[in-house]
ZATIKOL-926860 format. One record per residue: residue in three letters; residue number from 1; chain; x, z, y of N, C-alpha, C in turn. Coordinates in steps of 0.02 Angstrom, whole numbers, plus 50000, padded with zeros to 5 digits. Each point is the difference from the previous one (the first is absolute). Last residue first. Example, Ala and Ser with C-alpha at 12.3 -4.5 7.8 and 13.67 -1.06 7.14 Angstrom:
% residues 2
<'ser', 2, 'A', <50642, 50354, 49888>, <50042, 50003, 50059>, <49961, 50037, 50055>>
<'ala', 1, 'A', <50015, 49996, 49714>, <49955, 50000, 50059>, <50045, 50000, 50060>>
END
This chain:
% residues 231
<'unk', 231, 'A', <49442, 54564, 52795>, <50077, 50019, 50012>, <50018, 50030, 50051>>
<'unk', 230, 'A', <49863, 49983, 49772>, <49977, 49984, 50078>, <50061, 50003, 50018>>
<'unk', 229, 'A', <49908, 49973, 49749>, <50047, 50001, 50037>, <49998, 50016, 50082>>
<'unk', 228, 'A', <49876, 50033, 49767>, <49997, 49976, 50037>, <50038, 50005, 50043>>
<'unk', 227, 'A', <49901, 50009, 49717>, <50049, 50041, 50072>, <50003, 49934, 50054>>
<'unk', 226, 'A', <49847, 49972, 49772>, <50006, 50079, 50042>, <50054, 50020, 50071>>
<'unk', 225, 'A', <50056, 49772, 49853>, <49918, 50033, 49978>, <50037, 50087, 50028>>
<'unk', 224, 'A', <50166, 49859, 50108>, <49983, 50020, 49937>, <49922, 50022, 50006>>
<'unk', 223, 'A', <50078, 49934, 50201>, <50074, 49996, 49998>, <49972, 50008, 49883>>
<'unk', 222, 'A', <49868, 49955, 50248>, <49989, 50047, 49924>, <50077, 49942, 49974>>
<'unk', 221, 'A', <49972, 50055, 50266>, <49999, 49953, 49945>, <50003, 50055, 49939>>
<'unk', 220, 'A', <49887, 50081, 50227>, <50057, 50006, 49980>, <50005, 49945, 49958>>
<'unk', 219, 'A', <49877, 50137, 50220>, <50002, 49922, 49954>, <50067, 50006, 49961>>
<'unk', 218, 'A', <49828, 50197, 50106>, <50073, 49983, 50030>, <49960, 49931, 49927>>
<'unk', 217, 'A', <49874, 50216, 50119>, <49991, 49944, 49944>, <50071, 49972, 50031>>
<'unk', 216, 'A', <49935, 50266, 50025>, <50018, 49939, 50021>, <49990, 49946, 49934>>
<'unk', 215, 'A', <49988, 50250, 49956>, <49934, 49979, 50008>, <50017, 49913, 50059>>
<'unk', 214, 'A', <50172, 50171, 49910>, <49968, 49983, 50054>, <49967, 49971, 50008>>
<'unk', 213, 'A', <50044, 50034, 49780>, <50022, 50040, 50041>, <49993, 50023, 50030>>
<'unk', 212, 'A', <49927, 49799, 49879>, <49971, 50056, 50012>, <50012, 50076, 50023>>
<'unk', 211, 'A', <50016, 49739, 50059>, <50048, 50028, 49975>, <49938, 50079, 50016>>
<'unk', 210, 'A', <49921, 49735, 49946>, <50024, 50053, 50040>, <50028, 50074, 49973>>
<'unk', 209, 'A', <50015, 49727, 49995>, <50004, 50046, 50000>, <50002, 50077, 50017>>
<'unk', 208, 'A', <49994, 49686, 49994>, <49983, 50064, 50052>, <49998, 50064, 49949>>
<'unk', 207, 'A', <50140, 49754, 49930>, <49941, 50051, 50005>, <49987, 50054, 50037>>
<'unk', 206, 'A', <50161, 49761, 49931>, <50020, 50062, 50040>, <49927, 50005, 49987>>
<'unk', 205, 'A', <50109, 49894, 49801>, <49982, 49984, 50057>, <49974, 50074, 50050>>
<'unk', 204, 'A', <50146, 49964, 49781>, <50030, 49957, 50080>, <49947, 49994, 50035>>
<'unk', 203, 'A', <49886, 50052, 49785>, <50070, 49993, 50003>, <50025, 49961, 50046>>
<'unk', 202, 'A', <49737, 50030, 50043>, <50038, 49988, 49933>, <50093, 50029, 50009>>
<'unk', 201, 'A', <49753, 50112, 50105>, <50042, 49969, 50002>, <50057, 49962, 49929>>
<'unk', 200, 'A', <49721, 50130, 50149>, <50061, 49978, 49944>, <50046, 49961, 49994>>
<'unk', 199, 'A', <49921, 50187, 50174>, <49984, 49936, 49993>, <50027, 49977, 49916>>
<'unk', 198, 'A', <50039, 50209, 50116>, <49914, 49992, 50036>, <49991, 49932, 49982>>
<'unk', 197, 'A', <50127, 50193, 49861>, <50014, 49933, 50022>, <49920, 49976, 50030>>
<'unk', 196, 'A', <50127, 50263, 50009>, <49968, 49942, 49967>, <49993, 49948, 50030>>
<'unk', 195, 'A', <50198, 50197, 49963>, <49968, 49951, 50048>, <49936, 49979, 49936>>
<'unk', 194, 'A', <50234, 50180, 50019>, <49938, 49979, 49953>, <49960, 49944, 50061>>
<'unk', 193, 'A', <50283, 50043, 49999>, <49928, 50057, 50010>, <49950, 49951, 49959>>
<'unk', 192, 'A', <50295, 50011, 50020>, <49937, 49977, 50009>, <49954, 50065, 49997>>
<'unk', 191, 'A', <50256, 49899, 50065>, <49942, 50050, 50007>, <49933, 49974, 49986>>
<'unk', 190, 'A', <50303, 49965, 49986>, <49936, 49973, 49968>, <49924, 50044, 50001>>
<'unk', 189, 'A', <50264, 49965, 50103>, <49967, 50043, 49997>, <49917, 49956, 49979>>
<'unk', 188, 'A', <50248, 49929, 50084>, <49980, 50020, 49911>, <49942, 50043, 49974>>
<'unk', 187, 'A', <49956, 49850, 50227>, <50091, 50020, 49988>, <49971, 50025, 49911>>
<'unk', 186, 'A', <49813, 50003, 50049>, <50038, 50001, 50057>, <50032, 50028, 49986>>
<'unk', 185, 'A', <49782, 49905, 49893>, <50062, 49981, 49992>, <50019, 50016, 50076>>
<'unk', 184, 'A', <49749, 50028, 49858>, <50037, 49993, 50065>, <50081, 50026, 49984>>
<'unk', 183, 'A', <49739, 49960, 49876>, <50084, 50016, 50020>, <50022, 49966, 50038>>
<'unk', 182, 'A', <49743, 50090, 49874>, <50031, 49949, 50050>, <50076, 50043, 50020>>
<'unk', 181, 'A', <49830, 49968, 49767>, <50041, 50044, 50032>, <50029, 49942, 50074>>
<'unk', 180, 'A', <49733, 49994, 49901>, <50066, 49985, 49990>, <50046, 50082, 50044>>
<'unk', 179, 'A', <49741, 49955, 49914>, <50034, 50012, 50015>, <50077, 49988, 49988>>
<'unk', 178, 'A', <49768, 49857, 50027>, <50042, 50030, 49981>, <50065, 50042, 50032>>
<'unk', 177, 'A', <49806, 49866, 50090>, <49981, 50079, 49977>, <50058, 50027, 49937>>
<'unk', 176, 'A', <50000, 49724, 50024>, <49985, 50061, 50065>, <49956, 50067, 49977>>
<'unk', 175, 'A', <50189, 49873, 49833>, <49938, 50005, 50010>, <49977, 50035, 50067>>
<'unk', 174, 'A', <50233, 49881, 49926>, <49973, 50052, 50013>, <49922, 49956, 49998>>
<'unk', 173, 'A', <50157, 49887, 49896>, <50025, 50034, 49986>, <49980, 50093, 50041>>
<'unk', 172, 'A', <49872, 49758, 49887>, <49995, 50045, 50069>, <50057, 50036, 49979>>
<'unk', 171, 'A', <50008, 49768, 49880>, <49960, 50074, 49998>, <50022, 50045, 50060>>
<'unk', 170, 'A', <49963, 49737, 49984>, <50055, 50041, 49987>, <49974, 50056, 50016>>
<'unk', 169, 'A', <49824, 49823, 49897>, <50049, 49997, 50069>, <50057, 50066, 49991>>
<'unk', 168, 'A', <49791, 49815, 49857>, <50046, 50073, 50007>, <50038, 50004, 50085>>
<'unk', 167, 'A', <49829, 49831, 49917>, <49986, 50042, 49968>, <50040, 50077, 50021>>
<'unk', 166, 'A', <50044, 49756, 50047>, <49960, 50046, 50051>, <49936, 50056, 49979>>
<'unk', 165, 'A', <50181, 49869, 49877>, <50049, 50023, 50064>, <49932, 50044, 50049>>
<'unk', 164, 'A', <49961, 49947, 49718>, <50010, 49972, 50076>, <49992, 50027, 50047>>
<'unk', 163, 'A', <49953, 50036, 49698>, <50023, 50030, 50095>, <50022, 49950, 50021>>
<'unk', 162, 'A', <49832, 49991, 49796>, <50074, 49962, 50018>, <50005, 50048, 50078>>
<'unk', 161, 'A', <49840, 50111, 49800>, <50000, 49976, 50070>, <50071, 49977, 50002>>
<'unk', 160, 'A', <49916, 50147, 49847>, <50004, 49956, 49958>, <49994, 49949, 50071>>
<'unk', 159, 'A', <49874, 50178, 50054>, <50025, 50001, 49971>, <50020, 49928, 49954>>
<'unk', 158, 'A', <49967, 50032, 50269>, <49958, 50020, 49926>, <50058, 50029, 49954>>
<'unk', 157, 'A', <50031, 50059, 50243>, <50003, 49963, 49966>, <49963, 49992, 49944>>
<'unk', 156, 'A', <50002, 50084, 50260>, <49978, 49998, 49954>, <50015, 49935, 49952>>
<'unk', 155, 'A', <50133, 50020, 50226>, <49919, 50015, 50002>, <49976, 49995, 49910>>
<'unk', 154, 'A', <50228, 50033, 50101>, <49971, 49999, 50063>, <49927, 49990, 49976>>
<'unk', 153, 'A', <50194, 50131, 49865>, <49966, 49940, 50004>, <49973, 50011, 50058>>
<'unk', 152, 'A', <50254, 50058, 49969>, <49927, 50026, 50009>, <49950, 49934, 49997>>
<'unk', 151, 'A', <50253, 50016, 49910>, <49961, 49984, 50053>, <49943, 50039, 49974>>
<'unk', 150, 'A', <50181, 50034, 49832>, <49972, 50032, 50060>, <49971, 49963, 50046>>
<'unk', 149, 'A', <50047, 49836, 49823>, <49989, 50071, 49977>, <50043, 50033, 50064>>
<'unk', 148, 'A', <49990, 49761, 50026>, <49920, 50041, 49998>, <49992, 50064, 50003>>
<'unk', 147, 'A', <50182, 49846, 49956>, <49979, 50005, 50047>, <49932, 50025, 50048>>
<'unk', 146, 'A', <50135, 50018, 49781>, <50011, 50039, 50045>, <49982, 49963, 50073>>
<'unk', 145, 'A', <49938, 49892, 49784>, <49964, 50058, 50024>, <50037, 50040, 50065>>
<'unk', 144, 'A', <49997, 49729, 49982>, <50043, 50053, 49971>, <49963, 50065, 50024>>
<'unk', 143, 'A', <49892, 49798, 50056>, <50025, 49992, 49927>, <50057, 50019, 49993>>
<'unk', 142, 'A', <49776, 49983, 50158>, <50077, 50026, 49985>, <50015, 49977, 49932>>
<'unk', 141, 'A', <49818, 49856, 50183>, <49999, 50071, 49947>, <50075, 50014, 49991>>
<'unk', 140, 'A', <49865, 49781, 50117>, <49983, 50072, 50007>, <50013, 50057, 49960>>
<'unk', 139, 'A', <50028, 49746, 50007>, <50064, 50002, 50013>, <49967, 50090, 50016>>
<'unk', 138, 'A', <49834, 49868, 49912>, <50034, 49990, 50054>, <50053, 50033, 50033>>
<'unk', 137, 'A', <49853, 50003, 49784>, <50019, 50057, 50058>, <50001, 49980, 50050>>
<'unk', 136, 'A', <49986, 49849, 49807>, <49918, 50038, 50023>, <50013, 50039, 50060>>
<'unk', 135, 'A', <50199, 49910, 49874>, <49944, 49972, 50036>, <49958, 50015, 50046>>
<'unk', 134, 'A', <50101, 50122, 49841>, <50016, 50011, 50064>, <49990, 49944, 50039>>
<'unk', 133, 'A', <49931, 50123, 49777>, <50016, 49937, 50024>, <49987, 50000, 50072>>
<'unk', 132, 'A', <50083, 50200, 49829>, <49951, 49979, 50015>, <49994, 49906, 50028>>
<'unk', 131, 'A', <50118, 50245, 49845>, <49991, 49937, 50028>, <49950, 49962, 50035>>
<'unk', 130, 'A', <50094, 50277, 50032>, <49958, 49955, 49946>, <50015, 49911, 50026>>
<'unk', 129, 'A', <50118, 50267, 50054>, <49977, 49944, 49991>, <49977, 49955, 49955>>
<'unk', 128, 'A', <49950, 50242, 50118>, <50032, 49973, 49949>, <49998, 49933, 50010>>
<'unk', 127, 'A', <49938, 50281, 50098>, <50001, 49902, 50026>, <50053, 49983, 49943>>
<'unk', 126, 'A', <49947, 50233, 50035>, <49943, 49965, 50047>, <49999, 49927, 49973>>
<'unk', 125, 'A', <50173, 50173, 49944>, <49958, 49978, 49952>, <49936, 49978, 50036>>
<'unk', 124, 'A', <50183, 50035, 50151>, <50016, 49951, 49928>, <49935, 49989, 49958>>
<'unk', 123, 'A', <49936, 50071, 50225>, <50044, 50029, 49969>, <50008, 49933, 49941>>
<'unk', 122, 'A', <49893, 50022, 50262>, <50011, 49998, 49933>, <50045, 50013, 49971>>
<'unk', 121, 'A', <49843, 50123, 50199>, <50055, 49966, 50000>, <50022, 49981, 49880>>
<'unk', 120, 'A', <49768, 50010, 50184>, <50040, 50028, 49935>, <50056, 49966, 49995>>
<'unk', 119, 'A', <49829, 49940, 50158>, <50048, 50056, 50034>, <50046, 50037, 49940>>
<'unk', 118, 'A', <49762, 49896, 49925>, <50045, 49986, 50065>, <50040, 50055, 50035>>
<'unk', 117, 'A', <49943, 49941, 49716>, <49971, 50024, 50084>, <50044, 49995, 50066>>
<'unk', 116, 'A', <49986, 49875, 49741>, <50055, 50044, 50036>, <49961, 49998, 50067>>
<'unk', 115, 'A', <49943, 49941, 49722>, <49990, 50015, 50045>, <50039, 50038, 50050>>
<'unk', 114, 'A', <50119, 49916, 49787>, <49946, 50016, 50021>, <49972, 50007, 50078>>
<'unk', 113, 'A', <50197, 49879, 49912>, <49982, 50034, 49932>, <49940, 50037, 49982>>
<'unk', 112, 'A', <50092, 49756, 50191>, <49991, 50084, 49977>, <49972, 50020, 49937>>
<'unk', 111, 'A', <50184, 49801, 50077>, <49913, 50017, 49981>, <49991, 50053, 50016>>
<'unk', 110, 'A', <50201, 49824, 50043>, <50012, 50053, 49996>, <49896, 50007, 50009>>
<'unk', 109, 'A', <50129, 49790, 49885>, <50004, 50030, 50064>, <49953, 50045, 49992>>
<'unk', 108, 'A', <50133, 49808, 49857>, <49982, 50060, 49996>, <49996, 50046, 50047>>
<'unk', 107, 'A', <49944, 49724, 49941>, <50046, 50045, 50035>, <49979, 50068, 49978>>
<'unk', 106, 'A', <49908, 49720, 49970>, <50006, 50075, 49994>, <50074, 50039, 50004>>
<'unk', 105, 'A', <49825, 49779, 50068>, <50091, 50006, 49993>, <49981, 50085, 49978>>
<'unk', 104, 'A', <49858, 49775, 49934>, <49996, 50064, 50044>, <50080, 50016, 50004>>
<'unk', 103, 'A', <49839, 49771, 50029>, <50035, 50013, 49978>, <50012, 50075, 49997>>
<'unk', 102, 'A', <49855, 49766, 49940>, <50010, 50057, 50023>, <50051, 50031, 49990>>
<'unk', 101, 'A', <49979, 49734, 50041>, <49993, 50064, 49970>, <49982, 50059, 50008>>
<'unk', 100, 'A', <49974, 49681, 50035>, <50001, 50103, 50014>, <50028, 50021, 49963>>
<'unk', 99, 'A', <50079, 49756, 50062>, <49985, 50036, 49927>, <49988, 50062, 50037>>
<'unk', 98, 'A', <50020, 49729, 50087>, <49999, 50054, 50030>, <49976, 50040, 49937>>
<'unk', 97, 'A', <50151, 49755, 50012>, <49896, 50043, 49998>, <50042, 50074, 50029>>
<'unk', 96, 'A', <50102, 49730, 50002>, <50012, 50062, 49993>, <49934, 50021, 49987>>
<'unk', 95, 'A', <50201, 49780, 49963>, <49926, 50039, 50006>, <50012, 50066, 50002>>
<'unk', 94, 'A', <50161, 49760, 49956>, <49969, 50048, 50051>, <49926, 50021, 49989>>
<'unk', 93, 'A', <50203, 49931, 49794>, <49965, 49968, 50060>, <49965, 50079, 50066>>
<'unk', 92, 'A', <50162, 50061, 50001>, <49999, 49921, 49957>, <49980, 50022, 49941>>
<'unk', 91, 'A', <49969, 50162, 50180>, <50012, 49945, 50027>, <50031, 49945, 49948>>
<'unk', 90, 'A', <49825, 50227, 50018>, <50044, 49947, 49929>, <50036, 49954, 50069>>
<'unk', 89, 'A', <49882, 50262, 50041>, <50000, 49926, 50042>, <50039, 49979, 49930>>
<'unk', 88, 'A', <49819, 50198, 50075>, <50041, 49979, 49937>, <50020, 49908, 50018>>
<'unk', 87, 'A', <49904, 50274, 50126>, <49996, 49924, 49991>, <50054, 49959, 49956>>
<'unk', 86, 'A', <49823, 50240, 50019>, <50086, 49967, 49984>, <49984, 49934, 49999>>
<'unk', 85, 'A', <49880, 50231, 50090>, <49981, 49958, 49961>, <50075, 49962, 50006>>
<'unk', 84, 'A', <49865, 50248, 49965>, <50071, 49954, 50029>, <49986, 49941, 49972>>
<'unk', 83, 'A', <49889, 50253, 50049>, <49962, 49931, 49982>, <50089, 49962, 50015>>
<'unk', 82, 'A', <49959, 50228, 50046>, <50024, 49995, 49926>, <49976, 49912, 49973>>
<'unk', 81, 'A', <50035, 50053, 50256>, <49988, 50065, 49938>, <50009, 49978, 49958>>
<'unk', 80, 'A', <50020, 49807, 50112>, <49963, 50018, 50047>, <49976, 50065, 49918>>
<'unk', 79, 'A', <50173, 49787, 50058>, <50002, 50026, 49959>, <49952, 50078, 50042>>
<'unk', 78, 'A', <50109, 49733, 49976>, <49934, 50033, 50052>, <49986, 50062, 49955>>
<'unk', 77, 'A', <50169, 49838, 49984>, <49982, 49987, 50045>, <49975, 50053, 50041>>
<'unk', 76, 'A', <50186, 49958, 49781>, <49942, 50051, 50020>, <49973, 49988, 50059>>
<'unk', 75, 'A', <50130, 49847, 49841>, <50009, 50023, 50068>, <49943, 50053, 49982>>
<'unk', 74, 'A', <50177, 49832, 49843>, <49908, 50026, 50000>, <50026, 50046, 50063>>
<'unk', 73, 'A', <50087, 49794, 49860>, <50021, 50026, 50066>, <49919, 50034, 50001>>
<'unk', 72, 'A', <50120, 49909, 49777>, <49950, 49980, 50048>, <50017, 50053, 50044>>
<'unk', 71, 'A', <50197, 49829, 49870>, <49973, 50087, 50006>, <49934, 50007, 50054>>
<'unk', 70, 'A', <50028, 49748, 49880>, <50045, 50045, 50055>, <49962, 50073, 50004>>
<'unk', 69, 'A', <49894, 49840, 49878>, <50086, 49964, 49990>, <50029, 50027, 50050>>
<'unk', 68, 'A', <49763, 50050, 49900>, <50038, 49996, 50076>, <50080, 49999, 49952>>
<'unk', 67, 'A', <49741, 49929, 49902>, <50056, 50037, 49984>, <50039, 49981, 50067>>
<'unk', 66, 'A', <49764, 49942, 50015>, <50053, 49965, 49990>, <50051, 50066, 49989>>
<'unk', 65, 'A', <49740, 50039, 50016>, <50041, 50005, 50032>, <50073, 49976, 49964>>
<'unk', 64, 'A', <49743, 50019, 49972>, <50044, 49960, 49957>, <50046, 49981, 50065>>
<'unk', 63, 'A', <49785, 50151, 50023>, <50042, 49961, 50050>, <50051, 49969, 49982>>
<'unk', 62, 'A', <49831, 50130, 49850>, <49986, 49934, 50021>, <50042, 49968, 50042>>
<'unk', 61, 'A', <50034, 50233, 49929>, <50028, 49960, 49972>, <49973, 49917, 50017>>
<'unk', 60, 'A', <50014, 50223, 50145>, <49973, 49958, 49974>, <49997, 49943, 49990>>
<'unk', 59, 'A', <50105, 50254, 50032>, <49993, 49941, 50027>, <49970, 49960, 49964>>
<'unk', 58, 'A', <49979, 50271, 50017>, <50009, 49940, 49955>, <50008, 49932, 50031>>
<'unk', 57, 'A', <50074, 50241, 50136>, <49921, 49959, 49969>, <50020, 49952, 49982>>
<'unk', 56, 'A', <50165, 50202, 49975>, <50001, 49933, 50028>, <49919, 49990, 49978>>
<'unk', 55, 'A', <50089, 50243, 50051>, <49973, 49977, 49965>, <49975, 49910, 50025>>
<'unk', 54, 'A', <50212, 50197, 50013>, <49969, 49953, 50030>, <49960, 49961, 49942>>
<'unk', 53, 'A', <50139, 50258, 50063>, <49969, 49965, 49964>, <49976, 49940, 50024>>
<'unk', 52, 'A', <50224, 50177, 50033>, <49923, 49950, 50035>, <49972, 49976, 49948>>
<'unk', 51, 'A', <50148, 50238, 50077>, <50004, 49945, 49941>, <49941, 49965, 50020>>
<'unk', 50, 'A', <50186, 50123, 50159>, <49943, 49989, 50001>, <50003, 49972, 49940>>
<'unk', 49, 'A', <50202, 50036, 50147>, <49972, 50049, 49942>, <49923, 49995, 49960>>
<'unk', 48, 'A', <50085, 49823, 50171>, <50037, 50013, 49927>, <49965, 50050, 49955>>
<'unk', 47, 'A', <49913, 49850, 50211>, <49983, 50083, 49968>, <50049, 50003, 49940>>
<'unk', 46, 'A', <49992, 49798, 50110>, <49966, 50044, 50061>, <50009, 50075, 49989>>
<'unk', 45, 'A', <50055, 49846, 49808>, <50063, 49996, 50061>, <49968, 50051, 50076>>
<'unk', 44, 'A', <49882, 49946, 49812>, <50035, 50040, 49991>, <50055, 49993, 50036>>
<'unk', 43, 'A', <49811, 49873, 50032>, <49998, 50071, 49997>, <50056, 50057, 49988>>
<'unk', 42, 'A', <50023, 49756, 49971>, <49994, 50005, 50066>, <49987, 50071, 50007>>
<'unk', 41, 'A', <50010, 49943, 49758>, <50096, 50005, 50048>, <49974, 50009, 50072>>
<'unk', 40, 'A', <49819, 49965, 49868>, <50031, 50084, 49985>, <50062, 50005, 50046>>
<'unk', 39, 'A', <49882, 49766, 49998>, <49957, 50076, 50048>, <50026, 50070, 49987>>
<'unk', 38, 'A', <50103, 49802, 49901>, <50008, 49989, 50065>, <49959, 50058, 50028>>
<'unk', 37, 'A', <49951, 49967, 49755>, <50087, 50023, 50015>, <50033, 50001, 50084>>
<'unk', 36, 'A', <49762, 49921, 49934>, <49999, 50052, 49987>, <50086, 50041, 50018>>
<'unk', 35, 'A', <49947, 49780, 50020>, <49986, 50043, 50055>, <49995, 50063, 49968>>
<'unk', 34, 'A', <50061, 49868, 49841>, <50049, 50006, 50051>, <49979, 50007, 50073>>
<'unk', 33, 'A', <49868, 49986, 49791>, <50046, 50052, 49996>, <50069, 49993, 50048>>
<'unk', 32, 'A', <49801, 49878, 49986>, <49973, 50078, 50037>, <50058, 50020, 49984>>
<'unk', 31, 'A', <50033, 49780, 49972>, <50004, 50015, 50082>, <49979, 50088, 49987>>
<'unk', 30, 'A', <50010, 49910, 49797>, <50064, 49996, 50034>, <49993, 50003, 50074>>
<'unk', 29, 'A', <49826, 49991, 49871>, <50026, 50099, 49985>, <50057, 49992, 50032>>
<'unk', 28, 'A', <49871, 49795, 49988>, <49974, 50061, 50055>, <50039, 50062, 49983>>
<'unk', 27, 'A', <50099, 49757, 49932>, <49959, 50050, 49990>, <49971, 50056, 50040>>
<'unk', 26, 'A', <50103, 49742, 50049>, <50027, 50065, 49973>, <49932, 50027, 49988>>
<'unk', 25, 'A', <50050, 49773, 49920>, <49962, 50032, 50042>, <50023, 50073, 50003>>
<'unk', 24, 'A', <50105, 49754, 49955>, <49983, 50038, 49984>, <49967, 50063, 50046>>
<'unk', 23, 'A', <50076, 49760, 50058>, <49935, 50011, 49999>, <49993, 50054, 49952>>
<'unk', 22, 'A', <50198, 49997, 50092>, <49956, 49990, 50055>, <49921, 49998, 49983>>
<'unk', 21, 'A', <50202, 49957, 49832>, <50003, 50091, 50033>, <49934, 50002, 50055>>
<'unk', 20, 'A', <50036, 49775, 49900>, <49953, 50068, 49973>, <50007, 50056, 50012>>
<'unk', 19, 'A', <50105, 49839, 50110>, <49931, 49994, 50021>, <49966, 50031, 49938>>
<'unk', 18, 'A', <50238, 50029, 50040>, <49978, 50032, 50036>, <49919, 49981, 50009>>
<'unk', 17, 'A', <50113, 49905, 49832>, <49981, 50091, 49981>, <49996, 50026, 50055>>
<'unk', 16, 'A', <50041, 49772, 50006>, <49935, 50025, 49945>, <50006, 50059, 49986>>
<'unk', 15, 'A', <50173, 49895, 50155>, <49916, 50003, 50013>, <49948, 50031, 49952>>
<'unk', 14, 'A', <50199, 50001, 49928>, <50001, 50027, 50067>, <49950, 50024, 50027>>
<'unk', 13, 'A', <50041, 49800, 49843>, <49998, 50065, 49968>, <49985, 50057, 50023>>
<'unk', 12, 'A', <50068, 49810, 50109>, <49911, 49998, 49955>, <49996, 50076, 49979>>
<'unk', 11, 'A', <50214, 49926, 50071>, <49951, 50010, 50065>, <49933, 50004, 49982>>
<'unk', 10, 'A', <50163, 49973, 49837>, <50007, 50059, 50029>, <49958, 50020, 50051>>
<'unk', 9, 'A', <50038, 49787, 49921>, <49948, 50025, 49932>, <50010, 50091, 50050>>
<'unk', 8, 'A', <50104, 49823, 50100>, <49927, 50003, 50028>, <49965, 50043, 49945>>
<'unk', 7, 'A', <50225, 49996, 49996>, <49990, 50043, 50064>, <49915, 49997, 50007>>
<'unk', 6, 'A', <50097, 49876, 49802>, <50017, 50107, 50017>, <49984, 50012, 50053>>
<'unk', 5, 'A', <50013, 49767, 49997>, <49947, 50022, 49951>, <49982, 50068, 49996>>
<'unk', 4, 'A', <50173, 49895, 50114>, <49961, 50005, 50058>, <49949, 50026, 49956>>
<'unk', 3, 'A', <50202, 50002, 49878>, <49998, 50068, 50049>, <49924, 49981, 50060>>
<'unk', 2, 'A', <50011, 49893, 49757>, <50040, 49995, 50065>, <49999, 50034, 50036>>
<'unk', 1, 'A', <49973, 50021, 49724>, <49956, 50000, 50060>, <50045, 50000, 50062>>
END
């Protein structure tokens, strides 16, 4: 055979498995299973620590979609809570569709163990973590206990309740009508007396006090739960 015979039997040949690669059909499990593999990696890149689930809606097999002779290019467009939808591009040959899913991301963020009243400062055994899908939250909750355990709650919890930031707040280190120690620093000389607190205050911040001594109110910073500084 002459080398022009080889080149044209080669050029046929070529052709004929790229026009049956073209008219073979891919399968629907092969697009669900590679949006499926594109929606965990996009999630999980937003959220590492997080595990995702994604449920692909079935594509449908009537659209006798051409096998892609090139890696398919899938985008996330429009992606609105747990609804995502994915666009699916072939460029040889060319076509695309669009594939839903649902999706959840779960995470382990911080619950309560029972009912918590207002103004109860928490404790370890208050709060545990559980998995949940953080989806649903909106970026609203903890997910390490010590950020919780001592704050005070700011308004009633259930039980078995996700906490969020406007649930708790930092615990009073004075209560008004409490009694504190108020001190006073001069030179090495450290004097205190008894006072109550006419206001409530957190750690570093200044409060009215009155000193029960001399029956005077003076301003001092709560320097520790109970003591108060004036100067």
């Amino acid at each position: 055979m002459n080398k022009v015979n080889l080149t044209l039997v080669t050029l046929f040949l070529a052709n004929f498995f790229l026009a049956s690669s073209a008219s073979a059909q891919m399968s629907p499990e092969q697009i669900e299973s590679a949006v499926h593999d594109a929606i965990i990696n996009e999630f999980n890149t937003r959220l590492p620590e997080s595990r995702v689930e994604a449920r692909i809606n079935p594509v449908n097999p009537s659209l006798e979609l051409a096998t892609c002779l090139t890696p398919l290019e899938i985008t996330l467009p429009f992606n609105s809570g747990q609804r995502v939808t994915a666009r699916v591009n072939c460029h040889s040959p060319v076509w695309s569709l669009f594939v839903t899913a649902q999706v959840s991301q779960l995470l382990d963020v911080v619950t309560s163990n029972r009912p918590l009243s207002r103004n109860n400062i928490i404790s370890a055994s208050d709060v545990r973590l559980s998995e949940q899908d953080v989806i649903r939250l909106n970026g609203d909750y903890f997910v390490d206990l010590d950020d919780v355990i001592g704050k005070q709650v700011r308004r009633p919890v259930g039980s078995d309740q996700i906490i969020n930031a406007r649930m708790v707040e930092v615990a009073l280190a004075v209560k008004r009508g409490d009694q504190v120690s108020l001190e006073s620093q001069r030179g090495s000389l450290l004097i205190r007396t008894l006072g109550i607190a006419q206001e409530d205050g957190n750690l570093n911040q200044q409060i009215r006090v009155l000193n029960q001594q001399s029956g005077n109110e003076v301003r001092g910073v709560v320097i520790e739960p109970g003591r108060v500084r004036v100067p």
